[in-house]
KEKE-3310 file (N, C-alpha, C; in steps of 0.2 Angstrom, whole numbers, plus 5000, padded with zeros to 4 digits):
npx = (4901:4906:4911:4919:4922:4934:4935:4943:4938:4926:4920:4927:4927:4915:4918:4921:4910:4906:4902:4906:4912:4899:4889:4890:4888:4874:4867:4867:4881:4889:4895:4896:4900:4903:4912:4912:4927:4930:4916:4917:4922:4925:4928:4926:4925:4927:4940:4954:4966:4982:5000:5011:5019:5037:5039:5044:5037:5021:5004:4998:4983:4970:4969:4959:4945:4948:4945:4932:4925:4927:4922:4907:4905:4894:4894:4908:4919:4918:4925:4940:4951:4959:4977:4978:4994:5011:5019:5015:5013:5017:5004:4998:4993:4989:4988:4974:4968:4966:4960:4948:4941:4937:4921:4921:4927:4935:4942:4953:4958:4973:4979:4989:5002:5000:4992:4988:5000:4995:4981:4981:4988:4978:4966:4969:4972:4981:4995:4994:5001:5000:5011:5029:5030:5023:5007:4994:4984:4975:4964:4963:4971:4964:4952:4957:4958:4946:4942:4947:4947:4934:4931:4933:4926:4910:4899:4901:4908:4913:4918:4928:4936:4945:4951:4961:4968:4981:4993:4987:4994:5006:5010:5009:4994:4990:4991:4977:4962:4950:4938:4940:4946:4957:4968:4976:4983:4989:4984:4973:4981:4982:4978:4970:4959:4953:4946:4949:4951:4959:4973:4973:4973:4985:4994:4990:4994:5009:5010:5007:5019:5029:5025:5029:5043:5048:5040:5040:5051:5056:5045:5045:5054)
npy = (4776:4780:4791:4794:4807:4813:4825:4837:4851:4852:4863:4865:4858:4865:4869:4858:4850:4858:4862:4849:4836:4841:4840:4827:4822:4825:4817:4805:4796:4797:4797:4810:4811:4822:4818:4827:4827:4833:4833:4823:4825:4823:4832:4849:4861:4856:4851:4843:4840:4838:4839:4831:4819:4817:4831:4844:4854:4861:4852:4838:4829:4819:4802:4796:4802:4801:4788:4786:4794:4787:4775:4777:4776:4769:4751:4751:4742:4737:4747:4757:4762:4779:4786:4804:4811:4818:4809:4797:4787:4793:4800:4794:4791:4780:4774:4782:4777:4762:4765:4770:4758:4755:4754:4760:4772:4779:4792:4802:4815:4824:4834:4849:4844:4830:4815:4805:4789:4778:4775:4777:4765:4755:4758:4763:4759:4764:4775:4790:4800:4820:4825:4831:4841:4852:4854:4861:4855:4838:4840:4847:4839:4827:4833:4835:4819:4813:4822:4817:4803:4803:4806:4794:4784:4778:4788:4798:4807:4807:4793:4796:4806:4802:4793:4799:4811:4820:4808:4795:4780:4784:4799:4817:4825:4829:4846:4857:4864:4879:4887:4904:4901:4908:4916:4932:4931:4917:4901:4889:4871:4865:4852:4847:4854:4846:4835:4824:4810:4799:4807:4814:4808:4804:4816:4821:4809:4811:4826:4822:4813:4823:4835:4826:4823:4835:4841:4835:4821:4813:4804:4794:4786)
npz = (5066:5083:5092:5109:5118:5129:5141:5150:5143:5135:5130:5120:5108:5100:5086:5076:5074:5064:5045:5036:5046:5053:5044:5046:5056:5057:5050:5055:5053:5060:5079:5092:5105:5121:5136:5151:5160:5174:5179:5187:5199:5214:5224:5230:5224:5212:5208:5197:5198:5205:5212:5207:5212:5217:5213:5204:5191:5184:5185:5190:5180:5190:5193:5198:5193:5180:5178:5182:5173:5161:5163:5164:5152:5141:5133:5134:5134:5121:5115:5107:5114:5116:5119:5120:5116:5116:5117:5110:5096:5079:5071:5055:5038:5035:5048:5050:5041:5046:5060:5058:5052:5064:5076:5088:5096:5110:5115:5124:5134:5137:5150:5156:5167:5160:5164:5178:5179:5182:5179:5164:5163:5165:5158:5144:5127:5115:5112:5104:5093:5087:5078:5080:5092:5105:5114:5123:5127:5124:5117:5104:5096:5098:5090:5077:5074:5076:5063:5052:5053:5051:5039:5033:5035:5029:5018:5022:5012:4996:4988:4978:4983:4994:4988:4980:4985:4994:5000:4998:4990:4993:4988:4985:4982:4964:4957:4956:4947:4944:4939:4932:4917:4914:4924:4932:4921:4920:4912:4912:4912:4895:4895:4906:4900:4886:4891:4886:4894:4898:4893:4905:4916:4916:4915:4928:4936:4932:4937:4952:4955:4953:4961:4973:4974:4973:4986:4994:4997:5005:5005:4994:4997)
capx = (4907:4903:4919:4918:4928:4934:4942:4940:4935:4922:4918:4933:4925:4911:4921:4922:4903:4902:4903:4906:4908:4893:4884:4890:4883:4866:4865:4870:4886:4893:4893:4903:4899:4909:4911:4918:4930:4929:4909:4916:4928:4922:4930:4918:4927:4929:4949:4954:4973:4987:5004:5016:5025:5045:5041:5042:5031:5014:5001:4996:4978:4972:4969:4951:4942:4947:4943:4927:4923:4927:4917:4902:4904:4892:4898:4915:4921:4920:4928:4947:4953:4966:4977:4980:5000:5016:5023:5013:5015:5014:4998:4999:4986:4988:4985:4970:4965:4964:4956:4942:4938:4933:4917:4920:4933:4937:4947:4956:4963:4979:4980:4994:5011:4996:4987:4992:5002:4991:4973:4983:4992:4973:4963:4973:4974:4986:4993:4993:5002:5001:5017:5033:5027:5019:5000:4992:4980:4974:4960:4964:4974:4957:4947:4962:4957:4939:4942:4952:4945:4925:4933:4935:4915:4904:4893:4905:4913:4911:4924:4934:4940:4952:4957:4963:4970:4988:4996:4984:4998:5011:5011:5003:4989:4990:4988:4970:4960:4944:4936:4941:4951:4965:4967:4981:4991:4990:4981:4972:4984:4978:4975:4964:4952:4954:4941:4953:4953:4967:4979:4972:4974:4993:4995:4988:4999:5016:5012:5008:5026:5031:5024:5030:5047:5049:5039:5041:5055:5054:5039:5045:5058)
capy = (4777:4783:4795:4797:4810:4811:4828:4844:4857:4849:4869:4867:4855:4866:4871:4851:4852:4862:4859:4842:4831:4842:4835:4817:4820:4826:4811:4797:4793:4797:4801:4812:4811:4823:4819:4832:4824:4839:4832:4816:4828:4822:4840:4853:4865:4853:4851:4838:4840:4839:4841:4827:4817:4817:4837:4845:4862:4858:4847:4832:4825:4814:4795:4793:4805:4801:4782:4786:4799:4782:4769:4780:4776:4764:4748:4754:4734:4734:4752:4756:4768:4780:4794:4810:4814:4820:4802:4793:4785:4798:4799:4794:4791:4771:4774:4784:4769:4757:4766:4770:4754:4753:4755:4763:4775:4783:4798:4803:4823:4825:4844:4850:4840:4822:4810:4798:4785:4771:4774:4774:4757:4750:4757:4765:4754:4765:4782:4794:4810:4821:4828:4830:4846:4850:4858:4864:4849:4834:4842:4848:4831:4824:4835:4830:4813:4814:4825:4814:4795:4803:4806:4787:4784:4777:4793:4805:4811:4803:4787:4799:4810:4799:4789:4804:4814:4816:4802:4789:4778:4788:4804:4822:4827:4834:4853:4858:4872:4879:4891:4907:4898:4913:4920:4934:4929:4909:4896:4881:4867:4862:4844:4847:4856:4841:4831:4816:4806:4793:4810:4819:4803:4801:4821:4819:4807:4814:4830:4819:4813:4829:4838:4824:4824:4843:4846:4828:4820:4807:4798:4790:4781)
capz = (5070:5089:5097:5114:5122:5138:5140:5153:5140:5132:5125:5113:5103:5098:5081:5074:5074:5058:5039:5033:5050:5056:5042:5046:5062:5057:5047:5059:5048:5066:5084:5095:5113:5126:5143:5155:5167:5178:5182:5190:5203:5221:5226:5231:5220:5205:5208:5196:5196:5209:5210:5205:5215:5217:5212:5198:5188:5184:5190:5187:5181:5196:5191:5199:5190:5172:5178:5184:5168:5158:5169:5164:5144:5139:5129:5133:5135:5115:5111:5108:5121:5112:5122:5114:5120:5113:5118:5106:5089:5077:5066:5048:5036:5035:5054:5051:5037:5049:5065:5054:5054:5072:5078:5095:5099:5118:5115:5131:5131:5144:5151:5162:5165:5160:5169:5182:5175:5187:5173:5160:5161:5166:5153:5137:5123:5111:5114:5099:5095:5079:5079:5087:5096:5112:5113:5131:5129:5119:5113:5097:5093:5098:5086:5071:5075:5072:5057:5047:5052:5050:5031:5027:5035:5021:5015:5024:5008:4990:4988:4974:4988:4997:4985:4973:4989:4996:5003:4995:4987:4995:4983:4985:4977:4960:4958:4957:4942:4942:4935:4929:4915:4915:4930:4933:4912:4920:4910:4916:4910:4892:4894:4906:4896:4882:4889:4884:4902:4897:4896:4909:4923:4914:4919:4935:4939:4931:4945:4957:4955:4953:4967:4982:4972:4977:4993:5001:4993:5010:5004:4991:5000)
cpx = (4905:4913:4916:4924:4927:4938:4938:4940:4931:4917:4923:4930:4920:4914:4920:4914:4901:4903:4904:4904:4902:4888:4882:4886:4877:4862:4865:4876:4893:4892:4898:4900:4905:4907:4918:4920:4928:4922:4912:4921:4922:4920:4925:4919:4929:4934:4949:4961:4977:4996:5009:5021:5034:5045:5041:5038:5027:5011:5000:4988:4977:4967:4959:4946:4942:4946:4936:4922:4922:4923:4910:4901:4900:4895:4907:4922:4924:4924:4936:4948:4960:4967:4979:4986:5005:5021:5024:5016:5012:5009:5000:4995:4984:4985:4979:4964:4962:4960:4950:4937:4934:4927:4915:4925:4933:4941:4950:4960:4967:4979:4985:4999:5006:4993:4992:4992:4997:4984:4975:4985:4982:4968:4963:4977:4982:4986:4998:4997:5003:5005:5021:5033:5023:5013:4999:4989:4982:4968:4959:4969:4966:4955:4953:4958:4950:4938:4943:4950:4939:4927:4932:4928:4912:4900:4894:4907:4913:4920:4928:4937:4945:4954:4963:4966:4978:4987:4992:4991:5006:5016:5006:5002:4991:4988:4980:4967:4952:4942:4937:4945:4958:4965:4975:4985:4990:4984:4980:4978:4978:4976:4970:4957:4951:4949:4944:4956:4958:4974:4978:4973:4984:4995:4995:4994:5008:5016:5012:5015:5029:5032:5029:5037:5052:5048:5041:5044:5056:5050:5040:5049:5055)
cpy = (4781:4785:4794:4801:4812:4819:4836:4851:4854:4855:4868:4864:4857:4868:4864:4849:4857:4858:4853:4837:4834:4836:4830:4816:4821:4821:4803:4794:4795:4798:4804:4814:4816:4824:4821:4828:4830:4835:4826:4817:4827:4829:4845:4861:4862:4852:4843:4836:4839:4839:4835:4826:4817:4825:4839:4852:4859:4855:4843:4827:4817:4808:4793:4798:4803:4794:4784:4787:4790:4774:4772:4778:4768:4761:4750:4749:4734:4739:4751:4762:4772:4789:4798:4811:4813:4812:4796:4791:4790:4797:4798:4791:4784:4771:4774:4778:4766:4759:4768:4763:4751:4755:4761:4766:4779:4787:4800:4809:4823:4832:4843:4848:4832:4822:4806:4791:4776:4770:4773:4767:4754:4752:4760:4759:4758:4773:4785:4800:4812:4825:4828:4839:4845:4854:4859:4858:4846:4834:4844:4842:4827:4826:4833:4825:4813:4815:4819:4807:4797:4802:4799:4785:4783:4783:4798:4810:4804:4800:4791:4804:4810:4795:4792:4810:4811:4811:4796:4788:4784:4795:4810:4822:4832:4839:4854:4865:4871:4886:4900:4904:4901:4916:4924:4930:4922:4904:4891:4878:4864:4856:4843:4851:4853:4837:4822:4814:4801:4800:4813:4815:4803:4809:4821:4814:4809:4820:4828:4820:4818:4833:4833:4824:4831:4845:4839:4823:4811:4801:4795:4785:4775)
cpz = (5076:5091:5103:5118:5127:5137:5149:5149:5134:5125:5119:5107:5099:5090:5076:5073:5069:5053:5038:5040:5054:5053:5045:5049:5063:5054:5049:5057:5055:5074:5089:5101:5118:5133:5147:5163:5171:5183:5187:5197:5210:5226:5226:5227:5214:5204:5203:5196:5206:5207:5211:5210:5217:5216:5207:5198:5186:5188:5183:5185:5186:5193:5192:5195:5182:5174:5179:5176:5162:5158:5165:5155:5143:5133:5128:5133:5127:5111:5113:5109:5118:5118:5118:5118:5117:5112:5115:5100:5085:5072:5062:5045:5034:5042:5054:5047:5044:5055:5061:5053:5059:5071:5083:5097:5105:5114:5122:5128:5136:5141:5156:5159:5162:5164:5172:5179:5175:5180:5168:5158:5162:5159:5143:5134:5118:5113:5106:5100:5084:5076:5083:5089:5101:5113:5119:5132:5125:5116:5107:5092:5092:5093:5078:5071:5071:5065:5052:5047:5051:5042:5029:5031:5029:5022:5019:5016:5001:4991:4986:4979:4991:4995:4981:4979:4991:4999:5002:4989:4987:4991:4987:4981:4969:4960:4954:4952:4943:4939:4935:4923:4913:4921:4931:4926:4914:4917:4913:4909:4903:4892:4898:4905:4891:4880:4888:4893:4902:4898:4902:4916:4921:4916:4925:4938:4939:4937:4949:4962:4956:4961:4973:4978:4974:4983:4998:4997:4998:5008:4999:4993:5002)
residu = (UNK:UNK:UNK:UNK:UNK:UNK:UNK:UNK:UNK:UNK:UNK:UNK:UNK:UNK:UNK:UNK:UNK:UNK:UNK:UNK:UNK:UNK:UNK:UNK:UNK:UNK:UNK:UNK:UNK:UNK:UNK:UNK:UNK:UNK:UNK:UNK:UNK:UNK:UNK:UNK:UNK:UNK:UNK:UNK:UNK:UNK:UNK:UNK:UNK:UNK:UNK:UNK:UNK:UNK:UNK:UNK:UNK:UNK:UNK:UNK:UNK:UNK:UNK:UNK:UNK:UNK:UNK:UNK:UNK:UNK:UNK:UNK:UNK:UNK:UNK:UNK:UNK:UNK:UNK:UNK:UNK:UNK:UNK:UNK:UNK:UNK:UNK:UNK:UNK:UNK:UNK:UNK:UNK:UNK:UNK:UNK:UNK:UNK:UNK:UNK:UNK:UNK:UNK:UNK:UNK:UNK:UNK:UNK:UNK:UNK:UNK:UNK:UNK:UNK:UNK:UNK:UNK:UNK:UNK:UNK:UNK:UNK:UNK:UNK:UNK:UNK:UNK:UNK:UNK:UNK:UNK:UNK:UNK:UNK:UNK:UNK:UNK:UNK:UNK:UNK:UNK:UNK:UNK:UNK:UNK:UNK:UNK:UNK:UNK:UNK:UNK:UNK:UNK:UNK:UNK:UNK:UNK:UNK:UNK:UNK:UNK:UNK:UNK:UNK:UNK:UNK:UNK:UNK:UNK:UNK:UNK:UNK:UNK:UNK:UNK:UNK:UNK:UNK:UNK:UNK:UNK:UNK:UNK:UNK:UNK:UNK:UNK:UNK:UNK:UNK:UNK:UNK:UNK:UNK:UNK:UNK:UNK:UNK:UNK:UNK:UNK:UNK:UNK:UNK:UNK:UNK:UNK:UNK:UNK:UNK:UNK:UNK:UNK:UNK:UNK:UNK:UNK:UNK:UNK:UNK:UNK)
# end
């Protein structure tokens, strides 16, 4: 799976580059490319923004530079171009299912009040948001994105990981033990120390239920 992001803080993403997707990426099992609109600003001061027509607070990302910044992606004819912005459909893990199957994903960050409506209609295939809240950018929606579709990559993470994880089969995750086997007067549950994997899957499942039952009562709907 190759990312490409398109964003003007291209330092943000230094964080997203550790631990697990690091690995990925040490291992080829990904790639994440970041290009700084800012570099494609004609402006002798790097200006990439102005201020919104009809009026309005903020500015506005200006339309030729994030066209430009995009023009520059190699194979970019076979990638899906996704915006990161509060306007979007909101994330869900069936979504992330299915983008994970791509190949080739554009990321696009909106800063400010957005980008000029004119680049998006020509080159945004879908626009994404990962909650109904508002961030400063779409930089951190971006690096969510990465996280969570690098997960379902062959030889990102053992298969049992995201099968046996919330919202696989629309349940959270069963509660979790490991070793001290008392901690604080609390025992690990004795079934699973049993050894007997036919009760310990029929456990597992009964908290399953349990837990989305309690904390997300919606998702069973």
């Amino acid at each position: 799976m190759k990312f490409d992001v398109l964003t003007l803080f291209p330092e943000m993403f230094e964080p997203i580059k550790q631990s697990i997707i690091g690995r990925a990426e040490q291992k080829g099992k990904i790639e994440i490319s970041l290009i700084n609109i800012r570099d494609f600003s004609k402006n002798k001061h790097k200006k990439v923004d102005d201020y919104p027509y009809g009026g309005g607070s903020g500015m506005v990302i200006a339309p030729d530079v994030v066209y430009e910044s995009y023009m520059s992606i190699k194979d970019k004819e076979k990638a899906k171009v996704i915006y990161l912005t509060p306007k979007g459909s909101t994330l869900t893990q069936n979504k992330v299912k299915s983008l994970s199957k791509e190949n080739h994903l554009i990321l696009l960050c909106g800063h400010y009040e957005g980008i000029d409506e004119r680049v998006l209609e020509e080159i945004v295939d879908e626009e994404i948001s990962i909650g109904d809240y508002v961030l400063t950018g779409g930089e951190i929606p971006a690096m969510v994105l990465i996280d969570t579709i690098s997960r379902y990559i062959d030889g990102v993470l053992n298969e049992s990981s995201t099968t046996e994880e919330s919202f696989s089969n629309d349940l959270l995750e069963y509660p979790q033990y490991t070793r001290p086997e008392v901690f604080l007067d609390k025992k690990v549950p004795d079934v699973l120390l049993s050894g007997h994997h036919e009760n310990i899957k029929k456990w597992r499942q009964e908290k399953a239920l349990e837990q989305t039952k309690l904390k997300r009562p919606d998702l069973l709907k």
